[in-house]
N, CA, C and O atoms as a Tinker XYZ file with bonds, in Angstrom:
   428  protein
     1  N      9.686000   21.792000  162.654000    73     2
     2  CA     8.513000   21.688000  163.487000    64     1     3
     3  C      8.549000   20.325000  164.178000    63     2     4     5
     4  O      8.653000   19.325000  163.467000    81     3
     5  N      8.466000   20.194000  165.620000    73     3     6
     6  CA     8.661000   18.987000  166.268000    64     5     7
     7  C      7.236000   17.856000  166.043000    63     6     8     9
     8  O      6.087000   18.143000  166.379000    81     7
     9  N      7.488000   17.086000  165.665000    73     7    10
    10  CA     6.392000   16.067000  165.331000    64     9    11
    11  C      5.400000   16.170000  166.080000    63    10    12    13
    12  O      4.349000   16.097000  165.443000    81    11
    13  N      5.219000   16.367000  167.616000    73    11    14
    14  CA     4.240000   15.497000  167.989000    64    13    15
    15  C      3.348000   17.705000  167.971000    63    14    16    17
    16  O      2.419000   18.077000  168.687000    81    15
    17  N      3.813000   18.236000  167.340000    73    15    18
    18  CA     2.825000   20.249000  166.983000    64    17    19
    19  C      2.461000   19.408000  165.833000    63    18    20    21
    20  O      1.338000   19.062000  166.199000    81    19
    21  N      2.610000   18.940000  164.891000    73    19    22
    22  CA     2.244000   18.828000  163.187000    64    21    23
    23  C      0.673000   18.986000  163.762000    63    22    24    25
    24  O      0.343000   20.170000  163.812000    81    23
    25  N     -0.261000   18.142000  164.161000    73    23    26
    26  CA    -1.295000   18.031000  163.802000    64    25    27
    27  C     -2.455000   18.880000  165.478000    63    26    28    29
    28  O     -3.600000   18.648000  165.866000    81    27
    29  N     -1.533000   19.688000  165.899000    73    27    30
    30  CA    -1.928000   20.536000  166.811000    64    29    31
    31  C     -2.608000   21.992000  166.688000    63    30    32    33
    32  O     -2.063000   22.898000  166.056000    81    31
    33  N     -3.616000   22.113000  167.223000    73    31    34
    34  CA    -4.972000   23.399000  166.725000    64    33    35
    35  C     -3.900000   23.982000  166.646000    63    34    36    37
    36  O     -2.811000   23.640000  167.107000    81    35
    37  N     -4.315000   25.334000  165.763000    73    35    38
    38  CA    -3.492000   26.641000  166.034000    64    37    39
    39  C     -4.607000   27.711000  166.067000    63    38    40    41
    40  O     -4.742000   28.325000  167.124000    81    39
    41  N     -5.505000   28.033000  164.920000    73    39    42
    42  CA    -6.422000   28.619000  165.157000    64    41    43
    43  C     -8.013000   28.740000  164.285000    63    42    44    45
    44  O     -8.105000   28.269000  163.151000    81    43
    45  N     -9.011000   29.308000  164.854000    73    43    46
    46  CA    -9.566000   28.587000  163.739000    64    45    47
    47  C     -9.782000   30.077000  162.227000    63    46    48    49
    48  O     -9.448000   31.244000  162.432000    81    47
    49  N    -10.324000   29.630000  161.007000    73    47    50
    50  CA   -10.476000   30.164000  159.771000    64    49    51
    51  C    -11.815000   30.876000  159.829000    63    50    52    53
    52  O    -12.728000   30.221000  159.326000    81    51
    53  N    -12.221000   32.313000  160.427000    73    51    54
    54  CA   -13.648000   32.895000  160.345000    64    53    55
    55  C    -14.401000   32.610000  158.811000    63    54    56    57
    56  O    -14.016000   33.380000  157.931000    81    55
    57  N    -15.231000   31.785000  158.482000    73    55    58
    58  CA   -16.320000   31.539000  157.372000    64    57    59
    59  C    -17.739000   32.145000  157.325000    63    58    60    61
    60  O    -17.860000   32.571000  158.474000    81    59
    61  N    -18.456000   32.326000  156.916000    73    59    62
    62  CA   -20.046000   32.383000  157.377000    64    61    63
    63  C    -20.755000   30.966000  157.878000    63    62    64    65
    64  O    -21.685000   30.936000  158.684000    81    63
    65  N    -20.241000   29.967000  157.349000    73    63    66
    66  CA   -20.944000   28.833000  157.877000    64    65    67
    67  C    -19.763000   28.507000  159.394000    63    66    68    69
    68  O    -19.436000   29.457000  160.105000    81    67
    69  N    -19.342000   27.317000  159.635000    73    67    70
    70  CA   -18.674000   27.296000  160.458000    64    69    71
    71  C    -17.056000   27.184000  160.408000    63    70    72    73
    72  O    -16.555000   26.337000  159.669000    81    71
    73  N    -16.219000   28.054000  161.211000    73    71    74
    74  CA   -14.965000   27.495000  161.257000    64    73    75
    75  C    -14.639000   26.836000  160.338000    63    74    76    77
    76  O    -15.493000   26.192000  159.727000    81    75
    77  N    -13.255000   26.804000  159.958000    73    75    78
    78  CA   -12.198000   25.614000  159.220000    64    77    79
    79  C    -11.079000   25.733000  159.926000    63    78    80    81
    80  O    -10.495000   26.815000  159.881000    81    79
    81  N    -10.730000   25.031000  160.445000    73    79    82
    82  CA    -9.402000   24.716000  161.443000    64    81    83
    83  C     -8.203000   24.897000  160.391000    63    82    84    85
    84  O     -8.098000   24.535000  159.220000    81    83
    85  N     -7.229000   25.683000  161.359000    73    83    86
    86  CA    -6.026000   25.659000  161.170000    64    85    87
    87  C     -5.595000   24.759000  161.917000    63    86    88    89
    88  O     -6.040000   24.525000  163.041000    81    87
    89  N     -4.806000   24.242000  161.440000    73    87    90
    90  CA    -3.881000   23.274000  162.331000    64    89    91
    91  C     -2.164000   23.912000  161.923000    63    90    92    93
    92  O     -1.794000   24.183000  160.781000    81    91
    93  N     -1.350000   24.038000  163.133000    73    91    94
    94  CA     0.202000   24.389000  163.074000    64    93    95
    95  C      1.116000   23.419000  161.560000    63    94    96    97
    96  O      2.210000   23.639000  161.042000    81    95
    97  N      0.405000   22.703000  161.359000    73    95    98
    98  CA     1.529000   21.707000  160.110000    64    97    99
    99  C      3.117000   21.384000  160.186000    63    98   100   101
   100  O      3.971000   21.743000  160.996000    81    99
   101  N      3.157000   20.859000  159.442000    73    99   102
   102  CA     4.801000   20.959000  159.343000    64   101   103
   103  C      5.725000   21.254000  159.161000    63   102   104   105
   104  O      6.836000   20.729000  159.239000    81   103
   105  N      4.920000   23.245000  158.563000    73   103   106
   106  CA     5.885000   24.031000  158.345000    64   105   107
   107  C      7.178000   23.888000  156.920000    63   106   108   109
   108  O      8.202000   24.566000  156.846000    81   107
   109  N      6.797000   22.978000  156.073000    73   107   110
   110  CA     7.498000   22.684000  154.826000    64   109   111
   111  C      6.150000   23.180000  154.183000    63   110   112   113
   112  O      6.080000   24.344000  153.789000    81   111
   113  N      4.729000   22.048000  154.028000    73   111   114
   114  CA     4.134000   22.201000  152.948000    64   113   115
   115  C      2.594000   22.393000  153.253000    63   114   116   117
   116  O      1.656000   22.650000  152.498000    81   115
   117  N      2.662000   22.155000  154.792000    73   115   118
   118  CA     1.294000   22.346000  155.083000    64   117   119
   119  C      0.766000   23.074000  156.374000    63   118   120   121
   120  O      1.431000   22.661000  157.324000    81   119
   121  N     -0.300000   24.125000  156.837000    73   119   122
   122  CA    -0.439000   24.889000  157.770000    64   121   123
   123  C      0.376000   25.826000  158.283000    63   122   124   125
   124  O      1.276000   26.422000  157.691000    81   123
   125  N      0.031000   25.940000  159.417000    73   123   126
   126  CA     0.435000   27.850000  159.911000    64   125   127
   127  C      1.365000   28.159000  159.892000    63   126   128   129
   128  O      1.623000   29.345000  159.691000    81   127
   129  N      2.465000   27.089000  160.126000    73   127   130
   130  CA     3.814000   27.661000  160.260000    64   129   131
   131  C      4.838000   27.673000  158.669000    63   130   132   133
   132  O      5.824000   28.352000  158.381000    81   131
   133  N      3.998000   26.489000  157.783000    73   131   134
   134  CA     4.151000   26.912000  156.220000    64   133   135
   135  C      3.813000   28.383000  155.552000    63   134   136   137
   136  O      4.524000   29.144000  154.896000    81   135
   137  N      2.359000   28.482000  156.012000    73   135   138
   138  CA     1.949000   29.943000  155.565000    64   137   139
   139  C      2.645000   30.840000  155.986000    63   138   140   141
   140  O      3.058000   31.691000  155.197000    81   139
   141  N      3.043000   30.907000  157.675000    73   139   142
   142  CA     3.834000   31.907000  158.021000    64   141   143
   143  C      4.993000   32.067000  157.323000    63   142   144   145
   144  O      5.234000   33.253000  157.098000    81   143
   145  N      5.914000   31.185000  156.838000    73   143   146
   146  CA     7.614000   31.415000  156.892000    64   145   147
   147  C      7.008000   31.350000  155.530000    63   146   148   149
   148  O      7.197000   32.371000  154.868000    81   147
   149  N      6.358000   30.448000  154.974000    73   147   150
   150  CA     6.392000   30.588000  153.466000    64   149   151
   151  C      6.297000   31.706000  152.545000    63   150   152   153
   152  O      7.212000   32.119000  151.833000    81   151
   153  N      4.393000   32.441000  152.662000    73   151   154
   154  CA     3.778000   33.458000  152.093000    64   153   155
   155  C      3.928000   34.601000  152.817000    63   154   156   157
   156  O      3.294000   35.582000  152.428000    81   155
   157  N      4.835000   34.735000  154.080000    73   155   158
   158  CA     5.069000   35.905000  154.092000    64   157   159
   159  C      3.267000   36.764000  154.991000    63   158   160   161
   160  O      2.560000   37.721000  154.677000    81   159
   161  N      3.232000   35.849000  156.012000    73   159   162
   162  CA     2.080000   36.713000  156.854000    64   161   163
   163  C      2.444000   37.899000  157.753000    63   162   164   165
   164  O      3.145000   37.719000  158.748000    81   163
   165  N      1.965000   39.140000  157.409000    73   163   166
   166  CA     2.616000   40.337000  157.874000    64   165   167
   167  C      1.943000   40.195000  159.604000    63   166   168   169
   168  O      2.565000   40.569000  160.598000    81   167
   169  N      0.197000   39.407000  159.630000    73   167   170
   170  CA    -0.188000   38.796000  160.850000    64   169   171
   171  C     -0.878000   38.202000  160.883000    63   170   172   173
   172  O     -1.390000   38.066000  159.772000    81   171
   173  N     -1.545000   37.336000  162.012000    73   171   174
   174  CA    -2.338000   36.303000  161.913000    64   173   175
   175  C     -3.500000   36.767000  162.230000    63   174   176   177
   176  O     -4.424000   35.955000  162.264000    81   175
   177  N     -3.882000   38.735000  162.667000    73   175   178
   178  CA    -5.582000   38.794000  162.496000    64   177   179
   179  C     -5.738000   38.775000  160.806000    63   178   180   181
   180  O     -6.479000   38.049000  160.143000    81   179
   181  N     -4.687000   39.933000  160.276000    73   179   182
   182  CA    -5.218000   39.698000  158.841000    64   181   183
   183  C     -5.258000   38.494000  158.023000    63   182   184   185
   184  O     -6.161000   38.210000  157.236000    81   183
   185  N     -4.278000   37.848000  158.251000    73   183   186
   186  CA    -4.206000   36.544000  157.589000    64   185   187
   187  C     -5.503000   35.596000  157.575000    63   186   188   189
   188  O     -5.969000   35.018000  156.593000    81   187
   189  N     -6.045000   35.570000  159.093000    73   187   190
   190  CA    -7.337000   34.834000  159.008000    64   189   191
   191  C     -8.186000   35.215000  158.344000    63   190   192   193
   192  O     -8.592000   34.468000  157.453000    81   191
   193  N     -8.690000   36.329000  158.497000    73   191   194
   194  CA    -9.630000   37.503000  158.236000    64   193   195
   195  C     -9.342000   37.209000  156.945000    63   194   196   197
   196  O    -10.326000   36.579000  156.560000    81   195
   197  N     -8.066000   37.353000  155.466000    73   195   198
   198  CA    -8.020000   37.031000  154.270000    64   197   199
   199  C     -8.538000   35.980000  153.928000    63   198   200   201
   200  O     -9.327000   35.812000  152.998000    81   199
   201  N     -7.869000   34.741000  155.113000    73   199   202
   202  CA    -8.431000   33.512000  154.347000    64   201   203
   203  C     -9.464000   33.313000  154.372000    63   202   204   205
   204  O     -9.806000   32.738000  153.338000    81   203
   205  N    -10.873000   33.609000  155.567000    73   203   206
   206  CA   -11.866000   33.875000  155.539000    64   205   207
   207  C    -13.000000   34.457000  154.290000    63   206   208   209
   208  O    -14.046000   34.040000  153.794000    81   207
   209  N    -11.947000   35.885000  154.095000    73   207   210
   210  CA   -12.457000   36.572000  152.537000    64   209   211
   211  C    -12.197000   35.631000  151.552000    63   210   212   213
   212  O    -12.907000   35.951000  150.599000    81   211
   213  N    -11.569000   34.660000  151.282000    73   211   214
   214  CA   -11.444000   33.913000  150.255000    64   213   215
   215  C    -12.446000   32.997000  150.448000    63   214   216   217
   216  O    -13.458000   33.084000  149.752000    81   215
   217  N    -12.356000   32.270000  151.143000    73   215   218
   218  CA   -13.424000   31.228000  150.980000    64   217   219
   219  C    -14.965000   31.297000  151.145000    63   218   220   221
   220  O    -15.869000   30.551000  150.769000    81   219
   221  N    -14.943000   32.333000  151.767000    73   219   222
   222  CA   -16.661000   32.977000  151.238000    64   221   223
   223  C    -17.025000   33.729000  150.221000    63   222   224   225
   224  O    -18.219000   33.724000  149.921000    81   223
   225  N    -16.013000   34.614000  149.395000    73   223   226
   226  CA   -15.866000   34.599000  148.393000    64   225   227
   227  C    -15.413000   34.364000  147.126000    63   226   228   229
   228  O    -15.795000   34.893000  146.082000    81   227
   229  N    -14.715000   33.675000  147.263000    73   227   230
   230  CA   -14.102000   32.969000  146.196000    64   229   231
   231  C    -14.811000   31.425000  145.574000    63   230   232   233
   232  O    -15.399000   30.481000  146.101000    81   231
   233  N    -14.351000   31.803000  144.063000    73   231   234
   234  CA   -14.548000   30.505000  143.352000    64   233   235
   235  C    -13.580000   29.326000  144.181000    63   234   236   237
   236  O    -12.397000   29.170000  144.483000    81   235
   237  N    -14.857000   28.634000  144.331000    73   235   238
   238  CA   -14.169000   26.877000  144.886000    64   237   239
   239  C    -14.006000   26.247000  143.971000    63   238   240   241
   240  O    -14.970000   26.223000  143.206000    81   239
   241  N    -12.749000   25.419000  143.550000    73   239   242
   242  CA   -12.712000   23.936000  142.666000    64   241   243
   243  C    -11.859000   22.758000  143.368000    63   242   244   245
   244  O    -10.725000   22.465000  143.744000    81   243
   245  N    -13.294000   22.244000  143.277000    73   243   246
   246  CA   -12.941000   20.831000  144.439000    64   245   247
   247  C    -11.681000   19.913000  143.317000    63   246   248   249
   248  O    -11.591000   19.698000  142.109000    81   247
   249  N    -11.103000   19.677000  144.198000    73   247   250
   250  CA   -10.107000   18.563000  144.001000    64   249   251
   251  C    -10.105000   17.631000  144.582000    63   250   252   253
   252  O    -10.898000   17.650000  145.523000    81   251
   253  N     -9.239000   16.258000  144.399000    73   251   254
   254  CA    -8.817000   15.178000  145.308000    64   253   255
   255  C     -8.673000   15.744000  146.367000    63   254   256   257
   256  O     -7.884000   16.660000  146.597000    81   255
   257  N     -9.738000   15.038000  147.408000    73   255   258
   258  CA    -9.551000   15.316000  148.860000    64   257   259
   259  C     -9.415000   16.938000  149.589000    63   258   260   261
   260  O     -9.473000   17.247000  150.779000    81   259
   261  N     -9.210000   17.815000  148.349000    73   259   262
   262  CA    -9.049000   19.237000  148.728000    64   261   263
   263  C     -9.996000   20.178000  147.896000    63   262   264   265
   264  O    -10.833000   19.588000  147.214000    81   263
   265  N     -9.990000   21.527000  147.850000    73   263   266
   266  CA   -10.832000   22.579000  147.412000    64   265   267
   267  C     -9.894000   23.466000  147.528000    63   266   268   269
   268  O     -9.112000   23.741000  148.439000    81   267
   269  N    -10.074000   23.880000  146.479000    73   267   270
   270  CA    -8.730000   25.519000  146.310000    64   269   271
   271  C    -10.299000   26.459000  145.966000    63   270   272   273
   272  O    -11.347000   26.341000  145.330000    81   271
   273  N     -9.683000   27.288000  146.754000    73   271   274
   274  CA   -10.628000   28.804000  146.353000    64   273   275
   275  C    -10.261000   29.425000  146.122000    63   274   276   277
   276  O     -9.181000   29.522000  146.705000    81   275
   277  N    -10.551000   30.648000  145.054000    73   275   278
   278  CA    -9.538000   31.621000  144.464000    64   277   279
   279  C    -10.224000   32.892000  144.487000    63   278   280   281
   280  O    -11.122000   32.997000  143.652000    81   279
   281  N    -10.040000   33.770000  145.156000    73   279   282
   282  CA   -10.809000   35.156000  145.581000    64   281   283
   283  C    -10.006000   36.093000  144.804000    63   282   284   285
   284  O     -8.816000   36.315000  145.027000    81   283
   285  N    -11.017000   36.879000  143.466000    73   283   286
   286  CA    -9.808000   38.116000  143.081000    64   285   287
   287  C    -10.976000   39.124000  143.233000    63   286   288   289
   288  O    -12.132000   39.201000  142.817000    81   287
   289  N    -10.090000   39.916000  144.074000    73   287   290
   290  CA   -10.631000   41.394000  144.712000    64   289   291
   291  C     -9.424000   42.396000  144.027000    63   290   292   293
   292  O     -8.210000   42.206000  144.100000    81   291
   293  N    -10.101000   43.475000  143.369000    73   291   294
   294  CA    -9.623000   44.623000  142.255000    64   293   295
   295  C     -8.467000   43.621000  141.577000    63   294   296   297
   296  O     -8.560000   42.514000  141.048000    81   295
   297  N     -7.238000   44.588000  141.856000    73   295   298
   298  CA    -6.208000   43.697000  141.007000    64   297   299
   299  C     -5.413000   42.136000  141.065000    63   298   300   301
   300  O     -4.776000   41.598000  140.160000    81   299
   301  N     -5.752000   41.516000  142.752000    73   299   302
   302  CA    -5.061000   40.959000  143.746000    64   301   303
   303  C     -5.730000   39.513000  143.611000    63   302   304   305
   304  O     -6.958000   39.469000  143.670000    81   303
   305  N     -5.191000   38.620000  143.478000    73   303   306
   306  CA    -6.047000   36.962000  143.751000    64   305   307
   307  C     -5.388000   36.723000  144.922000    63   306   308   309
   308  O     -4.356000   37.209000  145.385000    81   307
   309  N     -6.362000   35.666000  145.441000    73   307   310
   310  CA    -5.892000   34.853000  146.874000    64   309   311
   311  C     -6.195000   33.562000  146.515000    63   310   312   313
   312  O     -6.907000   33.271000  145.554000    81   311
   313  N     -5.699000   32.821000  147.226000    73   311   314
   314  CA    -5.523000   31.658000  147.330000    64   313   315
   315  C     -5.443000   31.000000  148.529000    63   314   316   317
   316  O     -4.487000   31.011000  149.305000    81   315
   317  N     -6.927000   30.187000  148.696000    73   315   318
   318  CA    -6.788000   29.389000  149.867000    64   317   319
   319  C     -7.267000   27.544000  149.761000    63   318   320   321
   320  O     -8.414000   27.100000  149.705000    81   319
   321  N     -6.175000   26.887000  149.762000    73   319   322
   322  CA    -6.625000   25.208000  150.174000    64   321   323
   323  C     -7.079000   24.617000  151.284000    63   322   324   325
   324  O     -6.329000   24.378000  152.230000    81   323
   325  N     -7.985000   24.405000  151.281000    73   323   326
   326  CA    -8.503000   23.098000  152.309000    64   325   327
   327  C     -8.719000   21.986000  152.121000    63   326   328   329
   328  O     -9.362000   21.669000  151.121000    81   327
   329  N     -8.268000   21.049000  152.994000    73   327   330
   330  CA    -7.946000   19.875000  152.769000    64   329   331
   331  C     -9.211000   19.290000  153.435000    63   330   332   333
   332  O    -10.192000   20.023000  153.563000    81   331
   333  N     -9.245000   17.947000  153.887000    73   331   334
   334  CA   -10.636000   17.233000  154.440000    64   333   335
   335  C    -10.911000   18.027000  155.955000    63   334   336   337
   336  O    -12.035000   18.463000  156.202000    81   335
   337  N    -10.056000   18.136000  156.699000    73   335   338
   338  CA    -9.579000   18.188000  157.982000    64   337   339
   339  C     -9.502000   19.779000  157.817000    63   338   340   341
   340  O    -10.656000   20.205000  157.778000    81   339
   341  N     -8.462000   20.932000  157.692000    73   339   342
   342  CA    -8.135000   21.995000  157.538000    64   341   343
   343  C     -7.587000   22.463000  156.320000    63   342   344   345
   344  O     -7.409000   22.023000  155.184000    81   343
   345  N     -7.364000   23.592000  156.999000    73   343   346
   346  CA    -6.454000   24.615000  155.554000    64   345   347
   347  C     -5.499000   24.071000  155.590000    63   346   348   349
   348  O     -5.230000   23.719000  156.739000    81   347
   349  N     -4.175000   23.558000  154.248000    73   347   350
   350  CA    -3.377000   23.479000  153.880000    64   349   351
   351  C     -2.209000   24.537000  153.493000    63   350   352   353
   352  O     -1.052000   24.423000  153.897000    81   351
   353  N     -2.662000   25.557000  152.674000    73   351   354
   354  CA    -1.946000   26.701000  152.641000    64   353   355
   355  C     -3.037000   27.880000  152.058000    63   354   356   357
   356  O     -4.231000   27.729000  151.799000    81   355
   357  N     -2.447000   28.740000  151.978000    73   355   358
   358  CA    -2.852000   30.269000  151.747000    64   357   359
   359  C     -2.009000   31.002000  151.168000    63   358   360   361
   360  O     -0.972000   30.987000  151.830000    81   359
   361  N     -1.909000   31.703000  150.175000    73   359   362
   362  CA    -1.349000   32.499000  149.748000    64   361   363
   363  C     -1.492000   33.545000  148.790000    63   362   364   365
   364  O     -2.001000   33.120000  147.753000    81   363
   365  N     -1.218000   34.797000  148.767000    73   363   366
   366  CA    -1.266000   36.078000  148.092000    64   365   367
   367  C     -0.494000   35.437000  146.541000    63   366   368   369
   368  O      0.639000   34.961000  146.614000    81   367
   369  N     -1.181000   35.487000  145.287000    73   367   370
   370  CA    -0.726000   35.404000  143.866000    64   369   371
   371  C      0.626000   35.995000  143.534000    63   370   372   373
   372  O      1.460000   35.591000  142.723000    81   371
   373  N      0.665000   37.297000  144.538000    73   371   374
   374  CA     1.783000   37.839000  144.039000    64   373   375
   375  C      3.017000   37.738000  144.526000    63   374   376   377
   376  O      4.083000   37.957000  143.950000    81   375
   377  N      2.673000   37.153000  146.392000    73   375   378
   378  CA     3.657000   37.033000  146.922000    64   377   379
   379  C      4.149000   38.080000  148.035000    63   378   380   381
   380  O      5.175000   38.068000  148.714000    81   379
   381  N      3.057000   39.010000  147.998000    73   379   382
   382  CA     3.669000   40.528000  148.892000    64   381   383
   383  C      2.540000   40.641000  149.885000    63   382   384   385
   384  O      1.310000   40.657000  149.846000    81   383
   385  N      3.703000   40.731000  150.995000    73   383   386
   386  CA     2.815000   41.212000  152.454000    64   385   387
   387  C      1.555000   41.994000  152.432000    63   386   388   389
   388  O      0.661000   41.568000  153.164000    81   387
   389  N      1.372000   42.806000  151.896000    73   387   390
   390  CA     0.732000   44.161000  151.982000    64   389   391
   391  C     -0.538000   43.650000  151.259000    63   390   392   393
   392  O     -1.609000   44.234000  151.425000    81   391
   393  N     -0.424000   42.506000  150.414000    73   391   394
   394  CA    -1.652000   42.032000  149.817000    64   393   395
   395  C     -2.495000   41.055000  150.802000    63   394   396   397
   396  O     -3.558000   40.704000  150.289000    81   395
   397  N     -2.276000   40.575000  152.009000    73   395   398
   398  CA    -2.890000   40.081000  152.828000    64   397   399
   399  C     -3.293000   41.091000  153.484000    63   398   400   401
   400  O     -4.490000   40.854000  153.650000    81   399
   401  N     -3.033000   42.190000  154.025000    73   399   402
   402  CA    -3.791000   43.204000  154.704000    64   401   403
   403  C     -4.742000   44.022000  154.004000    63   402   404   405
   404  O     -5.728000   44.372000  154.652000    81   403
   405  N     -4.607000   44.526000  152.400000    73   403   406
   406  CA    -5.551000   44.887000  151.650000    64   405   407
   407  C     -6.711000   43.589000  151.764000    63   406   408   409
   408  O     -7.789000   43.896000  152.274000    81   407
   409  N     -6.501000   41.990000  151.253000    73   407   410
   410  CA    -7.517000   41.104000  150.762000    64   409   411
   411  C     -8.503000   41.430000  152.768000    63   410   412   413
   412  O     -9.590000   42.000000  152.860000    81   411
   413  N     -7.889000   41.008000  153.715000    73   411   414
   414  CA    -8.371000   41.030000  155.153000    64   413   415
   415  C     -9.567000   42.092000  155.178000    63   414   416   417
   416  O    -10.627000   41.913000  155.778000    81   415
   417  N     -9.186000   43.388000  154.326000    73   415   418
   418  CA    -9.896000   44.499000  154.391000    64   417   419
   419  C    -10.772000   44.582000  153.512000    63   418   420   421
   420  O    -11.826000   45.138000  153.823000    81   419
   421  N    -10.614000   44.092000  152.247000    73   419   422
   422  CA   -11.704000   44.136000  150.877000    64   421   423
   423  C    -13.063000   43.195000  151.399000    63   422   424   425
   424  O    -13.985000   43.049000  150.597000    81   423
   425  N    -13.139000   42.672000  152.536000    73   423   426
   426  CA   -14.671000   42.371000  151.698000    64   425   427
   427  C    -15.811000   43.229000  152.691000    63   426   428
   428  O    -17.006000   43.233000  152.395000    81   427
């Protein structure tokens, strides 16, 4: 990822309160292009739409500077970090595509 994208919008995170910015990242450990190549996003309506379902439903536990939320809908957990600024990463527990388009759809 060319330095001067790291800290460039990409899109924003639907919440009930307002937005949480995605930002593109650096594609190793943090933002869209991490989530993408990393966790395996089958797309970026469901993907939002999941991370969305997580953080309005999911248990929050604040951390240093971040908040992990952990949304388990029937068998499936999600996982979404936000950092001060944006989301950090996102990801399906199990690791499989098909669980971001089910979580997008469960709530």
């Amino acid at each position: 990822m060319p330095a001067e994208y790291v800290d460039g919008y990409f899109m924003p995170v639907p919440t009930a309160a307002d937005p949480i910015e995605l930002l593109c990242g650096n594609g190793k450990t943090t933002g869209a292009v991490h989530i993408e190549v990393k966790h395996d996003v089958p797309n970026w309506s469901d993907a939002l739409n999941c991370m969305g379902n997580a953080i309005v439903n999911g248990k929050p536990a604040p951390g240093r500077g971040r908040t992990e939320y952990v949304w388990r809908f029937g068998e499936k957990v999600m996982v979404v970090v936000v950092g001060e600024y944006s989301v950090i990463t996102a990801y399906p527990t199990d690791g499989l595509e098909e669980t971001w388009i089910e979580c997008s759809a469960a709530a």
